[in-house]
N, CA, C and O atoms as CSV, one atom per row, in Angstrom:
chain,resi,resn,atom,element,x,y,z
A,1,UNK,N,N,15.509,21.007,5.338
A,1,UNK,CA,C,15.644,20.395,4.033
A,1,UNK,C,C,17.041,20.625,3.506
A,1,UNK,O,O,17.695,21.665,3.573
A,2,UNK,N,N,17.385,19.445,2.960
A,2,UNK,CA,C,19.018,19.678,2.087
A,2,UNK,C,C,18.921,19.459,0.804
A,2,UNK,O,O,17.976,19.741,0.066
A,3,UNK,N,N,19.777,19.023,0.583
A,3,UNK,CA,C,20.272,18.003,-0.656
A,3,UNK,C,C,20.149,17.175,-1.071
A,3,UNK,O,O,21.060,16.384,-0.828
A,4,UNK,N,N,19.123,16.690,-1.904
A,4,UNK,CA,C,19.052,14.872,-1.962
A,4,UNK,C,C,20.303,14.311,-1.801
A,4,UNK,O,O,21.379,14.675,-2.277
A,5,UNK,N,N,20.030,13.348,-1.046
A,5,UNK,CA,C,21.250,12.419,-0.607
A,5,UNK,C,C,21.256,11.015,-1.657
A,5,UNK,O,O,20.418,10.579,-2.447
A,6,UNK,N,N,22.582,10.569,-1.261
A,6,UNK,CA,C,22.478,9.260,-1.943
A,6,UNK,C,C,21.320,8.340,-1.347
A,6,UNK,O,O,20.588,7.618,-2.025
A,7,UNK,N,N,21.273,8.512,0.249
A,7,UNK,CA,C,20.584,7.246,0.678
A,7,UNK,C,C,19.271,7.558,1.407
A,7,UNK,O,O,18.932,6.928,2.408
A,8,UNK,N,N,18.533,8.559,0.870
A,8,UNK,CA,C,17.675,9.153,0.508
A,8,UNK,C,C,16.199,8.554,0.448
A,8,UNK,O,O,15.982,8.208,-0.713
A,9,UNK,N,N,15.366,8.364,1.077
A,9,UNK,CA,C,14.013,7.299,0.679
A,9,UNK,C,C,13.139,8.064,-0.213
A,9,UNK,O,O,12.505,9.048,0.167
A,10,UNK,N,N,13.110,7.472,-1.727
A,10,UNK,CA,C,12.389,8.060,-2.329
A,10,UNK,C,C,10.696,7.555,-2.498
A,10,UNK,O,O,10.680,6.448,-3.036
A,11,UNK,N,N,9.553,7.966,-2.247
A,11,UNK,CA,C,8.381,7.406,-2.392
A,11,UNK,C,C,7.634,7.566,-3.767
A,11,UNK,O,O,7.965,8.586,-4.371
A,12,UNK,N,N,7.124,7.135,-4.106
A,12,UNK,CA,C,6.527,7.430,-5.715
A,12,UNK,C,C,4.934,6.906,-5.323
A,12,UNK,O,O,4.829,5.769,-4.863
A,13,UNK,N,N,3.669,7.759,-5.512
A,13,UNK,CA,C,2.098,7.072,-5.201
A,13,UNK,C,C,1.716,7.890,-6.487
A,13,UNK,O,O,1.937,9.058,-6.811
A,14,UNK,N,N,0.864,6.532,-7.288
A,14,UNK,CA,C,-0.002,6.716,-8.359
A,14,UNK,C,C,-0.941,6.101,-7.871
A,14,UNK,O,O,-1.045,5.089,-7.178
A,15,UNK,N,N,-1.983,7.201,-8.537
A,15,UNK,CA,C,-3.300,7.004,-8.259
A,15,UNK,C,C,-4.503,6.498,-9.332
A,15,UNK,O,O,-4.120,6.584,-10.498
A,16,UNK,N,N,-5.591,6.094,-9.208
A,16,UNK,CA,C,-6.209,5.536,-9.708
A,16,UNK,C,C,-7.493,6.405,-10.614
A,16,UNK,O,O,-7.769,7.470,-10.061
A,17,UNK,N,N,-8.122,6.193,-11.600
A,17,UNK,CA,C,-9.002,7.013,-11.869
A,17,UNK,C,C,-9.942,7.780,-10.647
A,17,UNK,O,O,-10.109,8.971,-10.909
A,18,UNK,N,N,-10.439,7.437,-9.663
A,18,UNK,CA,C,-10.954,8.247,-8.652
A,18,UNK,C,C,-10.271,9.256,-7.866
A,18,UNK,O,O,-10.689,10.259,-7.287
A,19,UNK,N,N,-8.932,8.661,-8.008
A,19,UNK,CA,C,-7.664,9.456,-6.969
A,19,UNK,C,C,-7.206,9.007,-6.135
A,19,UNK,O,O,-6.202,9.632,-5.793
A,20,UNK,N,N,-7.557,7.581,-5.139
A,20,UNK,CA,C,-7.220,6.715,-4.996
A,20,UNK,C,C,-5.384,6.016,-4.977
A,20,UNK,O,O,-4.715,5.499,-5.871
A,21,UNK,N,N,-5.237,6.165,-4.275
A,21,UNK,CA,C,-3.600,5.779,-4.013
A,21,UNK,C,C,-3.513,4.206,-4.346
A,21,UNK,O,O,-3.212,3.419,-3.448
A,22,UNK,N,N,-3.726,3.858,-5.381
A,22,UNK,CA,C,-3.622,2.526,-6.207
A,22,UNK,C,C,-2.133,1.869,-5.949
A,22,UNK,O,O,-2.020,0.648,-5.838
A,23,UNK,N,N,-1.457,2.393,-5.896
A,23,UNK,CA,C,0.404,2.399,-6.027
A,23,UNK,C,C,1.116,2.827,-5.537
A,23,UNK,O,O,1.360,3.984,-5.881
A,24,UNK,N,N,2.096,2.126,-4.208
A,24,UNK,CA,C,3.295,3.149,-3.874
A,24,UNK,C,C,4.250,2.104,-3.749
A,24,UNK,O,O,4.101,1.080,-3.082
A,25,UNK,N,N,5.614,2.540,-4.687
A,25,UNK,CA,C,6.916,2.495,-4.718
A,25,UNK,C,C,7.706,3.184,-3.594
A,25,UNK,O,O,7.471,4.272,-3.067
A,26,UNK,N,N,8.854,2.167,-3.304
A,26,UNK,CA,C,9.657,2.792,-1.965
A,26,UNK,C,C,10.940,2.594,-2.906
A,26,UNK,O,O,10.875,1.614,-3.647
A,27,UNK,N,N,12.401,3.590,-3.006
A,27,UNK,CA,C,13.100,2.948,-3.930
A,27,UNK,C,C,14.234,4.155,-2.337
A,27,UNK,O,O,13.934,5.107,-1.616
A,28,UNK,N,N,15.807,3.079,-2.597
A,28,UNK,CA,C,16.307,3.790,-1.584
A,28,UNK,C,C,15.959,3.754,0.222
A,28,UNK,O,O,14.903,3.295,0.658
A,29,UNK,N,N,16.799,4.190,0.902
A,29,UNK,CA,C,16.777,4.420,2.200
A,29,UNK,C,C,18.061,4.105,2.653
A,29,UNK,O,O,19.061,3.947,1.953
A,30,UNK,N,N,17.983,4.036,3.709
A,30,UNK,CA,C,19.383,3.801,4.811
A,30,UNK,C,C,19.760,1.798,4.462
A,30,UNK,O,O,19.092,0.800,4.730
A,31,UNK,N,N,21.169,1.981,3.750
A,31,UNK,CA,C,21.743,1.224,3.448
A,31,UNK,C,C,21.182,0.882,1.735
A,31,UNK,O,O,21.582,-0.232,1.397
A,32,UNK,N,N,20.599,1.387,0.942
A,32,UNK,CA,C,20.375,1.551,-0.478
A,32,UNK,C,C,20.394,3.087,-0.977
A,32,UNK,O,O,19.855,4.163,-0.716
A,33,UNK,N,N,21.193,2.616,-1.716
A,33,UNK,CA,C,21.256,4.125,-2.723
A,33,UNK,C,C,20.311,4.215,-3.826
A,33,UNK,O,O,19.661,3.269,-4.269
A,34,UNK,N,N,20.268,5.851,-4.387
A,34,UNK,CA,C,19.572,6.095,-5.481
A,34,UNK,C,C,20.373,6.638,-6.184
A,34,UNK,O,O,21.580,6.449,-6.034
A,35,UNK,N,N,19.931,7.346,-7.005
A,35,UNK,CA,C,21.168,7.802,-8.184
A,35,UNK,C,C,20.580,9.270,-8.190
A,35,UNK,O,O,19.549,9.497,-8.823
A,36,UNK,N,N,21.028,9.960,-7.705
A,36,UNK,CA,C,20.683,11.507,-7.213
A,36,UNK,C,C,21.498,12.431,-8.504
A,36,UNK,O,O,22.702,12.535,-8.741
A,37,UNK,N,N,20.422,12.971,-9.130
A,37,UNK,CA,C,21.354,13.740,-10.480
A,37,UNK,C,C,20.056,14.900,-10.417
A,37,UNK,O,O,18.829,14.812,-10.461
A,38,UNK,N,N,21.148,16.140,-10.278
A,38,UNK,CA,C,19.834,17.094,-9.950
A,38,UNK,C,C,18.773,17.205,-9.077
A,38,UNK,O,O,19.012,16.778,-7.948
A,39,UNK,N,N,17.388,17.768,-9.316
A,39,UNK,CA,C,16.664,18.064,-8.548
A,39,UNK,C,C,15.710,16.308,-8.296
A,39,UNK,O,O,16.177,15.331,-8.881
A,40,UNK,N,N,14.640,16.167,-7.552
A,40,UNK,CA,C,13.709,14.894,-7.544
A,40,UNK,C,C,13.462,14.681,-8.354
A,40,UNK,O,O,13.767,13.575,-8.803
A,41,UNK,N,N,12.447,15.962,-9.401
A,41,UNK,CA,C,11.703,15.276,-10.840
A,41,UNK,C,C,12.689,14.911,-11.489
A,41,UNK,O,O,12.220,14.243,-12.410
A,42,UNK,N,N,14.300,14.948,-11.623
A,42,UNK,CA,C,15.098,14.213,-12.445
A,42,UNK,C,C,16.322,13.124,-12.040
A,42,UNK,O,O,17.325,12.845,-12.696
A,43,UNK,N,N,15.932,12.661,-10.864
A,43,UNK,CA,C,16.325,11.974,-10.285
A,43,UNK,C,C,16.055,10.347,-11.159
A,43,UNK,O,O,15.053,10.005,-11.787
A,44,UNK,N,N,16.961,9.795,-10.987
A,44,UNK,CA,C,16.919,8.811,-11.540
A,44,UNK,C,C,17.002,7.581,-10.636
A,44,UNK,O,O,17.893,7.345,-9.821
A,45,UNK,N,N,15.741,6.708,-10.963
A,45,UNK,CA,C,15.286,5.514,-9.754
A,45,UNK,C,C,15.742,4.582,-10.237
A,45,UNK,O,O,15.382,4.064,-11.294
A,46,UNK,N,N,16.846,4.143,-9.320
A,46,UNK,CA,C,17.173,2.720,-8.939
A,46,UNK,C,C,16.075,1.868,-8.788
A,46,UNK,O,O,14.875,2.145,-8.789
A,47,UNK,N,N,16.914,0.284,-8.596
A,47,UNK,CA,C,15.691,-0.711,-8.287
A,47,UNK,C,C,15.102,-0.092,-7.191
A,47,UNK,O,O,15.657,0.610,-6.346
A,48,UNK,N,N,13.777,-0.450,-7.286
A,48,UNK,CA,C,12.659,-0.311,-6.509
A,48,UNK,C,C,12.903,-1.492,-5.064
A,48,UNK,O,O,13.128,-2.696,-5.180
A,49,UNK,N,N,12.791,-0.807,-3.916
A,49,UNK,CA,C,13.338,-1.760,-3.171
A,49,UNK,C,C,11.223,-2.747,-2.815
A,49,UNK,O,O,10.893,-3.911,-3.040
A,50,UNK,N,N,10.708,-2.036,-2.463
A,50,UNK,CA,C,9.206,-2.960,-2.543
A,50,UNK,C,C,7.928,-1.888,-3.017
A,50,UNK,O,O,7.801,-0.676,-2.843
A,51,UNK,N,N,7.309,-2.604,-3.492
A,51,UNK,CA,C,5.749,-1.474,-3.618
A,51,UNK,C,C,4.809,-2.666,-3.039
A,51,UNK,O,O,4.874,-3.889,-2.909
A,52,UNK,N,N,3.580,-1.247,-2.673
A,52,UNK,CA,C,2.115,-1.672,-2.472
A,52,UNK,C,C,1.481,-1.744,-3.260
A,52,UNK,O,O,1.972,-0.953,-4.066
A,53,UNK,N,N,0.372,-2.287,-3.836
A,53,UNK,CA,C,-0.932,-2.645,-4.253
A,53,UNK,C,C,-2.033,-2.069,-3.700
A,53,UNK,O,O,-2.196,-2.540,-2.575
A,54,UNK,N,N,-2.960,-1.170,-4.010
A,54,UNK,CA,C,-4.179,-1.602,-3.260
A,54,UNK,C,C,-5.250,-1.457,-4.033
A,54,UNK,O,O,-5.166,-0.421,-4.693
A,55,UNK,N,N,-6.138,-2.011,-4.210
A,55,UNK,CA,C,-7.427,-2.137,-4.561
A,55,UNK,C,C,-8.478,-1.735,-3.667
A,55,UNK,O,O,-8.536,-1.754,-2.438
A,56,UNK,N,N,-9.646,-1.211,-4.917
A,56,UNK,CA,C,-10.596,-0.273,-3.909
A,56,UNK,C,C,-12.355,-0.434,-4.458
A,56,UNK,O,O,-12.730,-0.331,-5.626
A,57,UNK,N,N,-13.219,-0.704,-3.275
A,57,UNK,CA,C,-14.548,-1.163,-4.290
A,57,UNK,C,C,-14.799,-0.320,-3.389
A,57,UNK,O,O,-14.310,0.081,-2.333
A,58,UNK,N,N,-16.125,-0.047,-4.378
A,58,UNK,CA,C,-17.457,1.964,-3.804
A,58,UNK,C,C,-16.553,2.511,-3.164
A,58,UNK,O,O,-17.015,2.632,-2.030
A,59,UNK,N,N,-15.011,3.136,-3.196
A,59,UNK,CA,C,-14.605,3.791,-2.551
A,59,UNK,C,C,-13.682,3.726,-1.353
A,59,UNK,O,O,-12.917,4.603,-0.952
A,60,UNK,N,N,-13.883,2.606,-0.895
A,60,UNK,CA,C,-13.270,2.031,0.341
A,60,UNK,C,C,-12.054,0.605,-0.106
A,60,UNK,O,O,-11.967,-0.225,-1.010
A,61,UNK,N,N,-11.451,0.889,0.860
A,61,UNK,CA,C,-10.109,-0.038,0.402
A,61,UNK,C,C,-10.464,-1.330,0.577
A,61,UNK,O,O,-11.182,-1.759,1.480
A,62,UNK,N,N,-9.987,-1.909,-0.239
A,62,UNK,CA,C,-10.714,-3.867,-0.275
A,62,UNK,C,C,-9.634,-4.304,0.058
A,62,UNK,O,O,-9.680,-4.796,1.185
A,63,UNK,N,N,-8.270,-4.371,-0.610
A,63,UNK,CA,C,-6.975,-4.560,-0.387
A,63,UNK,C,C,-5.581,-4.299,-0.513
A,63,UNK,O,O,-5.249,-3.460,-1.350
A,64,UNK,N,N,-4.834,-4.780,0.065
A,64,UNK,CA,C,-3.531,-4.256,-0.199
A,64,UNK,C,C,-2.362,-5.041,0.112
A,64,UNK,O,O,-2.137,-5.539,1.215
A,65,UNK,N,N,-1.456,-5.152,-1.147
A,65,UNK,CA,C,-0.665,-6.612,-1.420
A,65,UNK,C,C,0.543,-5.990,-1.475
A,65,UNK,O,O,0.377,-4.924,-2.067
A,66,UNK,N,N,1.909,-6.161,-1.084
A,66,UNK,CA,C,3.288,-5.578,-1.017
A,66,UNK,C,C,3.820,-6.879,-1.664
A,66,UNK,O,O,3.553,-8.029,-1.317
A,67,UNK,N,N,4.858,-6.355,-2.966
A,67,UNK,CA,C,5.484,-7.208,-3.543
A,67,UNK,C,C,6.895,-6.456,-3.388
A,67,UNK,O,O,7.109,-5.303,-3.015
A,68,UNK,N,N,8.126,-7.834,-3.938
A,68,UNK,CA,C,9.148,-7.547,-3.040
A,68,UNK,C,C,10.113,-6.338,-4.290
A,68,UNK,O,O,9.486,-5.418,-4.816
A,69,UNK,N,N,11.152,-6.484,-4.499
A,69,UNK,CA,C,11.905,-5.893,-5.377
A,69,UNK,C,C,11.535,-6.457,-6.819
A,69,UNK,O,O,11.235,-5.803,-7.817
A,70,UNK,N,N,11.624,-7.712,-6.686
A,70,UNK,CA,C,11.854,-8.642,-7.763
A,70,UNK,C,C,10.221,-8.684,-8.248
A,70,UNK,O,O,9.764,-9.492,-9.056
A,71,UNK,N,N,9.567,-7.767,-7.654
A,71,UNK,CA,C,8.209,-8.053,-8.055
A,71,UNK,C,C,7.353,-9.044,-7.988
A,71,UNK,O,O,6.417,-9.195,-8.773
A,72,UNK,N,N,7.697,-9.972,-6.795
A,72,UNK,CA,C,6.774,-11.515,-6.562
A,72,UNK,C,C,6.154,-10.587,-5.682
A,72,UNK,O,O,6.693,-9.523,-5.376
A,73,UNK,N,N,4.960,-10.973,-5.233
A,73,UNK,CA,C,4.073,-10.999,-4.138
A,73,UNK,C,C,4.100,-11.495,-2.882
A,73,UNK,O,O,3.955,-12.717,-2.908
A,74,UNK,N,N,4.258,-10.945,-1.517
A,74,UNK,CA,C,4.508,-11.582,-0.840
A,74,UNK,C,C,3.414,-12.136,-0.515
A,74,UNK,O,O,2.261,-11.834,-0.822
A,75,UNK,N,N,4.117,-13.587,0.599
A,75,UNK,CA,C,2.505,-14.610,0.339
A,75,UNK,C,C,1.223,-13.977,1.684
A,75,UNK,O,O,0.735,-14.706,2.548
A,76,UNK,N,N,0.986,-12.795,1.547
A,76,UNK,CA,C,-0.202,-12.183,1.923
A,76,UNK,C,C,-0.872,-11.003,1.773
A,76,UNK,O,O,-0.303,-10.163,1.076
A,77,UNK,N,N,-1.899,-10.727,2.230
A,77,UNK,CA,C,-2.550,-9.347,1.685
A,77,UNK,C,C,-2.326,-8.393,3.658
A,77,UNK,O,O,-2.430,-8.830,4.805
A,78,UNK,N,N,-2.080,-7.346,3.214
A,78,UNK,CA,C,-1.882,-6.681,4.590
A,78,UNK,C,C,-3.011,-5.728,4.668
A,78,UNK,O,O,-2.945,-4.877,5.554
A,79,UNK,N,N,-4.321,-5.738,3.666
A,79,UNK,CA,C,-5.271,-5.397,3.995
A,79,UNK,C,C,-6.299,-6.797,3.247
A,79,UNK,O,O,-5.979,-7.325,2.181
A,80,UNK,N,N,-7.287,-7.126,3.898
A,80,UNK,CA,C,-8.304,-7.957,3.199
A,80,UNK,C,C,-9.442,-7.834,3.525
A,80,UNK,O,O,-9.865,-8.246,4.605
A,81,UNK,N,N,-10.358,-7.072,2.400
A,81,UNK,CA,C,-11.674,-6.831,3.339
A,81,UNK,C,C,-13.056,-7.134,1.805
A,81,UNK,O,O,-13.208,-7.096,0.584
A,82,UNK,N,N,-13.372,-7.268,2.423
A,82,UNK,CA,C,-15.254,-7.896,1.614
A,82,UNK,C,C,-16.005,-6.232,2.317
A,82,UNK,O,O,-16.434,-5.917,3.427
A,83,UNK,N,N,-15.834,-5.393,0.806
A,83,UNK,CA,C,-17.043,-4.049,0.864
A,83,UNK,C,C,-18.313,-4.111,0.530
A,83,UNK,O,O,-18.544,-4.372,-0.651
A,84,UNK,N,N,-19.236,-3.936,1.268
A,84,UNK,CA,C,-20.970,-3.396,0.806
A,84,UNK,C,C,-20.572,-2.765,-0.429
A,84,UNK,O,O,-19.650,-1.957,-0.317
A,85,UNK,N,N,-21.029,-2.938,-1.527
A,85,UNK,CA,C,-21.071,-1.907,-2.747
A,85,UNK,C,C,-22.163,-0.610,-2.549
A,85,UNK,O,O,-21.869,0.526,-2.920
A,86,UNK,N,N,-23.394,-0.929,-1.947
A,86,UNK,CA,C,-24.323,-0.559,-1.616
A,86,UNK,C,C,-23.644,1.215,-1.102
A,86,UNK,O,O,-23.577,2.360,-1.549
A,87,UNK,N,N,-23.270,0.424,0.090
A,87,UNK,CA,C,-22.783,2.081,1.411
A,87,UNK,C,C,-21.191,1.866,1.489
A,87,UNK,O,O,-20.588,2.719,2.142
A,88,UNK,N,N,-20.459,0.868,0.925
A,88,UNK,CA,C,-19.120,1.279,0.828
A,88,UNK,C,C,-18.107,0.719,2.038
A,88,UNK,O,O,-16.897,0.696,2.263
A,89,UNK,N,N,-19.601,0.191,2.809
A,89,UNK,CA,C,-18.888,-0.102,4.204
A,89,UNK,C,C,-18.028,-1.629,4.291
A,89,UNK,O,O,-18.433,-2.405,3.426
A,90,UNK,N,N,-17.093,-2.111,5.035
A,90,UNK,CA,C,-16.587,-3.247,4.883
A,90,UNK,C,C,-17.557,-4.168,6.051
A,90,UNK,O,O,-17.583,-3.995,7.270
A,91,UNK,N,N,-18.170,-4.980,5.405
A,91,UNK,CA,C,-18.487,-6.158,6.001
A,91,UNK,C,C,-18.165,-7.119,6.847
A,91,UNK,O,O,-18.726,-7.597,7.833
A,92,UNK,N,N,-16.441,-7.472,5.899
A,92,UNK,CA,C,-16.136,-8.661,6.457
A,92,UNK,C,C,-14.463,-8.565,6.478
A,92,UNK,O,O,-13.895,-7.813,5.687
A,93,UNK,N,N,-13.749,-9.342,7.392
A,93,UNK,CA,C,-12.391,-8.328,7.305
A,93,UNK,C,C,-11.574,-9.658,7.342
A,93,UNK,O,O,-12.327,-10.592,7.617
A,94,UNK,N,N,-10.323,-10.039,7.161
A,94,UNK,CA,C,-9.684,-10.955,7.443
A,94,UNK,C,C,-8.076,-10.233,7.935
A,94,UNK,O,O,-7.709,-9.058,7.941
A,95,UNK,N,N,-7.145,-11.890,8.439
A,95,UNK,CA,C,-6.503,-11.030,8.798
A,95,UNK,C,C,-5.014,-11.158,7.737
A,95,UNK,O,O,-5.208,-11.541,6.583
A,96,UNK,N,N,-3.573,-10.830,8.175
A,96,UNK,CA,C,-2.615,-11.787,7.551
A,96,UNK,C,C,-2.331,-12.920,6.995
A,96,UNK,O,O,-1.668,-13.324,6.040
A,97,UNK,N,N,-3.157,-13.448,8.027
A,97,UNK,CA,C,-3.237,-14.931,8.001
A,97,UNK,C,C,-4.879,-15.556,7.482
A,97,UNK,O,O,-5.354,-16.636,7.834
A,98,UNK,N,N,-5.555,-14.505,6.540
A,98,UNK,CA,C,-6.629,-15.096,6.095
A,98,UNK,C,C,-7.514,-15.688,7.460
A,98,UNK,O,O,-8.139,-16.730,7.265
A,99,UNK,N,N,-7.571,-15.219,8.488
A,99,UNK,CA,C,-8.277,-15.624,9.240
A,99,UNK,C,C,-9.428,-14.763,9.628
A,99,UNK,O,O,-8.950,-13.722,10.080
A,100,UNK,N,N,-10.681,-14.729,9.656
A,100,UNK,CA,C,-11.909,-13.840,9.620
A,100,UNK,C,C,-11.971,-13.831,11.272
A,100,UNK,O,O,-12.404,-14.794,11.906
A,101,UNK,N,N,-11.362,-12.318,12.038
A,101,UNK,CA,C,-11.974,-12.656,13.796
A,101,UNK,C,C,-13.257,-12.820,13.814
A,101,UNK,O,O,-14.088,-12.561,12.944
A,102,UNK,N,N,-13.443,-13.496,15.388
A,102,UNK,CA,C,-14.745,-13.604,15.902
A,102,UNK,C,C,-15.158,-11.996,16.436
A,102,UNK,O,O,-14.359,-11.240,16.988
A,103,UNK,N,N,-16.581,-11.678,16.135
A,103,UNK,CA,C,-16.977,-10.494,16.860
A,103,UNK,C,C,-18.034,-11.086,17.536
A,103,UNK,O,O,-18.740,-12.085,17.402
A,104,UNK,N,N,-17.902,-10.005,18.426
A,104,UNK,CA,C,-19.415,-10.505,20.120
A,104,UNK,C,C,-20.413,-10.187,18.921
A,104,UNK,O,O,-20.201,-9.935,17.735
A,105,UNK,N,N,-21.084,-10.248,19.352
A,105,UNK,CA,C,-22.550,-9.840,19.104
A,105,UNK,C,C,-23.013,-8.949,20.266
A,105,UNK,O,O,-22.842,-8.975,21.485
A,106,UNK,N,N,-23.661,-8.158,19.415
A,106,UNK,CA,C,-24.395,-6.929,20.365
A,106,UNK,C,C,-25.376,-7.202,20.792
A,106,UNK,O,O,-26.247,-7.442,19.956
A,107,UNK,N,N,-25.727,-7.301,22.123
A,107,UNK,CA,C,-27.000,-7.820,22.560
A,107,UNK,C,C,-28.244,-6.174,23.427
A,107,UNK,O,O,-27.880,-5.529,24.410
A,108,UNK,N,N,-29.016,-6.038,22.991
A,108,UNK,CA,C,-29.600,-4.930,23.826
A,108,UNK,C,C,-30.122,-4.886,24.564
A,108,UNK,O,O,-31.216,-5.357,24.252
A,109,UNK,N,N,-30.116,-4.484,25.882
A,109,UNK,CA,C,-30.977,-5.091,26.902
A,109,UNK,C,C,-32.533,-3.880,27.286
A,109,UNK,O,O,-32.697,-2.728,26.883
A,110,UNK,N,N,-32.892,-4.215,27.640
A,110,UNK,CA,C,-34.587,-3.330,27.735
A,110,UNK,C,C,-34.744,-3.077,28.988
A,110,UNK,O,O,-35.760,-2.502,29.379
């Protein structure tokens, strides 16, 4: 461990009433600076280079949306899922591309 650096990747995750990682900010890295004054807690954040989104039903992650600096949305979800409320479990899943895979079917033999 050193010195905060200028080019430094700073992460920031807020969480949600359950605890839940609702939010993470990326601000900085290799080829963006931050504004390094003192220790982290007084570090002062530059633009935010992208954050996540995620949303969460009974517990389990439903989704998760990355918007850019400028705060648009990019045009997809990098998680997309349909949860059982019931048991929490995901049902139904899609992909980048909003596309639901095919699954085999389990067949049992006797």
């Amino acid at each position: 461990m050193g010195a905060p650096g200028a080019n430094d990747l700073i992460a920031v995750f807020t969480s949600d009433s359950y605890g839940n990682v609702a939010r993470e900010e990326y601000y900085g890295g290799d080829g963006h600076t931050v504004g390094v004054v003192g220790g982290l807690c007084t570090t002062a954040t530059n633009t935010r280079e992208y954050r996540i989104d995620h949303d969460y039903t009974a517990g389990s992650l439903k989704s998760s949306r990355y918007f850019d600096s400028a705060n648009l949305p990019l045009g997809f979800l990098a998680v997309d899922q349909d949860i059982d409320s019931g048991t929490g479990l995901a049902h139904r899943s899609r992909d980048s591309a909003e596309v639901q895979p095919v699954r085999a079917a389990c067949i049992g033999l006797l």
